[in-house]
N, C-alpha and C positions, 0 to 999 in steps of 0.2 A: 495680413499674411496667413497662409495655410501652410499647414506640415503634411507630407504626404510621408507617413511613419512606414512603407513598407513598399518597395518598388526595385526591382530586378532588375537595374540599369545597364549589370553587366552582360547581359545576356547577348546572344548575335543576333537576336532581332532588331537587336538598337545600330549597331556594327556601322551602317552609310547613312545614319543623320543624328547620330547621339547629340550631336551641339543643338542642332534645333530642335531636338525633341528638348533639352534643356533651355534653349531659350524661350521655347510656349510656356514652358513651366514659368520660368522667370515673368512672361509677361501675363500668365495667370495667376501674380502673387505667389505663386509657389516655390518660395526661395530654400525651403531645406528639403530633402532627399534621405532616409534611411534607408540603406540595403540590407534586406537580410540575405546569409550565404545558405546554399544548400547542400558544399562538399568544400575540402581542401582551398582547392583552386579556385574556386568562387570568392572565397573571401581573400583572395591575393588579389582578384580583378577587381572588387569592389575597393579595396584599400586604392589601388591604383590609380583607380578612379577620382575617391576623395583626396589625392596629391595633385589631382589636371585639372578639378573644378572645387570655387569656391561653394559650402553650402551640403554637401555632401557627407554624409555620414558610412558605415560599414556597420556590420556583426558578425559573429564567428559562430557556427555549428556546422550540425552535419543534419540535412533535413530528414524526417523518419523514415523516407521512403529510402534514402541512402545508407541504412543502417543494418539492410541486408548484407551488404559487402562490406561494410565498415572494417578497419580495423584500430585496434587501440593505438598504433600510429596514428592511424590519423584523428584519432579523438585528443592525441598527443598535442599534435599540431594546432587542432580548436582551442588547446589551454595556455599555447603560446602566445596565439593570436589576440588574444584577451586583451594584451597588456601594450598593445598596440595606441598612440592617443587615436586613431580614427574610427578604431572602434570602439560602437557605446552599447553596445548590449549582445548577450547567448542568444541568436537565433538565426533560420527558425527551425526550431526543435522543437517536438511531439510527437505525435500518434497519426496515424492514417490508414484507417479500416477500409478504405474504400476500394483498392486497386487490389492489394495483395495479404489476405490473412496466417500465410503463412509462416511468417516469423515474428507475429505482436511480440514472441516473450523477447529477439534483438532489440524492437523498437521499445520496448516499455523500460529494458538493463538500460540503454543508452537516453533515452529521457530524464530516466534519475542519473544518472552520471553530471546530462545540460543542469538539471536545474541545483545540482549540489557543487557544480560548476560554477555557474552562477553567483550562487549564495556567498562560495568562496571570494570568488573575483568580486564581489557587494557589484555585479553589473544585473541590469533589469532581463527578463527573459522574455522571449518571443516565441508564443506557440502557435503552432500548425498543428489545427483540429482537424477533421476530417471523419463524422462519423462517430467520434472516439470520446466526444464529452466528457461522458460520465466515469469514463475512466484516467481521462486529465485530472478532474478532479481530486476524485478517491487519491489518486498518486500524488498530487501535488498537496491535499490536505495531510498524509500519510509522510511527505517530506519535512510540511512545517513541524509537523507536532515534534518531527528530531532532530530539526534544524538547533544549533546553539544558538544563533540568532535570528532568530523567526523572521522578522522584522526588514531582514533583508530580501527576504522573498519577494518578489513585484516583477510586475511588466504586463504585456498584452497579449489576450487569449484575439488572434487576428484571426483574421477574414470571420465574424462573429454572424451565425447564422441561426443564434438557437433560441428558446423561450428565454425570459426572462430570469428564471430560479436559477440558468446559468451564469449567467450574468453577474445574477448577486452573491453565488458563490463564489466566483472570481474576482468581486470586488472586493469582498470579506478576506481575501488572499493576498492583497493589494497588486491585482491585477485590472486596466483598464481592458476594454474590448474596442476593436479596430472596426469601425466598418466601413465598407467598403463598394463596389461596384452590384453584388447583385442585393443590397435594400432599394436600388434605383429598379429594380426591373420589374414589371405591371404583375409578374407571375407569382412574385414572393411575397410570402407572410415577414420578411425579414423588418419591414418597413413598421409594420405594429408591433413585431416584438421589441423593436430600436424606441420605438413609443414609449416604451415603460422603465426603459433606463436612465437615469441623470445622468445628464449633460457632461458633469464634471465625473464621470468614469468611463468617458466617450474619445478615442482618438479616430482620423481618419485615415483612409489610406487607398491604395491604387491596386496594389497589387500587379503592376506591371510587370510583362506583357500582356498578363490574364485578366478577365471577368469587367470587361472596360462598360463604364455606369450608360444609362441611358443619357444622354441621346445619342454616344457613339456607341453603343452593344453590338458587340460583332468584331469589330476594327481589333485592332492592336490597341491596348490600353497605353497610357504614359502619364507620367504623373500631373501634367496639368487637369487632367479629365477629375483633379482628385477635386479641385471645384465644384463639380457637376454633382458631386458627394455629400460635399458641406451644403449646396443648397439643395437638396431632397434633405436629408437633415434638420435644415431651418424648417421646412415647408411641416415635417413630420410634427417638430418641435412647436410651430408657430411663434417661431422668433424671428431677430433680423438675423441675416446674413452675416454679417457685422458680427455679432456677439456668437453666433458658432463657430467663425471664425477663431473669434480673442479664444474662446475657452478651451476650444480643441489643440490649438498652439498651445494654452499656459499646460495644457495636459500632458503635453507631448516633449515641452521642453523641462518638464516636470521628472518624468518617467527617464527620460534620455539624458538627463541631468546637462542640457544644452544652454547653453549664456544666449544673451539677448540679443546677442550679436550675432546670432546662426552657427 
């Protein structure tokens, strides 16, 4: 079985074939689904969701780029939703340099709000980089040191695109890294720097409808493709299939604090 840790189910691109995009999944092994939200209402639909189908997980934030208009209502709303059982973890919440720099100081006030959020609720966090590394970082090494319980700190710096040194600083934080569709693609360095990470600080993920792996690049992604993932992975790794499998599930349901049972 594979875990596809991060995939947009609720989205309306799924809207006229959600069941069969669910059943490829199923019949790719891919029997768990975590959604992260990226507003409010996203994480109503994703819950929704995990009440219609077995296998399906949720998360509660307000993604960075939504932090422009945010307001402490609805950051309100993210700390209710916490306490939800179908959701299992703050995300995805970060940073993202790439679109719009004019309000990093909303995006970085509300990052620390997710991840002290977080720490509170003892749920793992999900971040959305973009650009923005080294300042994930800094902020989140800057959290732990005041956290009262460090320790609770953890989850997945996703869609993981970057050298190795980030990597390890994220693991030292007890954070795994997600990867995803574009270490499949002929263009990216993503695939050696995935080289030099252990396995066992490795989840995978889809990121659907976005960045769908080679051989479907281009299409609409969905989370069966997140296969297509784990083996660029083995091939990276030179292992079997099989055991990038086992490890990136015991990872995943490690993080997600998920029973064996999905």
């Amino acid at each position: 079985m594979i875990i596809d840790t991060h995939a947009h189910l609720y989205l309306d691109q799924f809207d006229e074939d959600r069941d069969a995009v669910l059943r490829r999944a199923w019949g790719a092994e891919v029997d768990v689904v975590v959604m992260p939200a990226i507003d409010v209402p996203s994480i109503q639909q994703a819950v929704d969701l995990c009440e219609e189908y077995d296998g399906l997980y949720a998360m509660a934030a307000l993604h960075p780029s939504e932090t422009q208009e945010a307001t402490e209502e609805d950051f309100e709303a993210v700390v209710n939703w916490c306490s939800h059982p179908s959701v299992v973890a703050v995300g995805e919440s970060g940073l993202d340099y790439y679109w719009d720099r004019s309000f990093d100081d909303r995006q970085k006030r509300f990052f620390r709000k997710h991840i002290r959020l977080a720490i509170e609720a003892d749920l793992p966090l999900v971040i959305h980089n973009r650009d923005a590394a080294e300042d994930i970082l800094a902020i989140l090494e800057e959290e732990y040191v005041r956290a009262e319980v460090p320790e609770k700190m953890r989850g997945i710096l996703h869609c993981y695109v970057d050298p190795p040194r980030i990597a390890e600083r994220a693991w030292n934080l007890g954070f795994y890294v997600g990867v995803g569709g574009i270490m499949t693609f002929s263009n990216s360095d993503v695939d050696q720097y995935v080289k030099e990470v252990p396995l066992e600080h490795i989840v995978v993920e889809t990121d659907s409808p976005y960045l769908a792996p080679e051989p479907n690049r281009g299409d609409r992604n969905e989370p069966a493709y997140v296969r297509h993932v784990a083996e660029r992975l083995a091939e990276i790794k030179d292992l079997p299939l099989e055991t990038v499998a086992e490890v990136t599930t015991q990872n995943a349901r490690a993080i997600y604090e998920l029973d064996d049972a999905g």
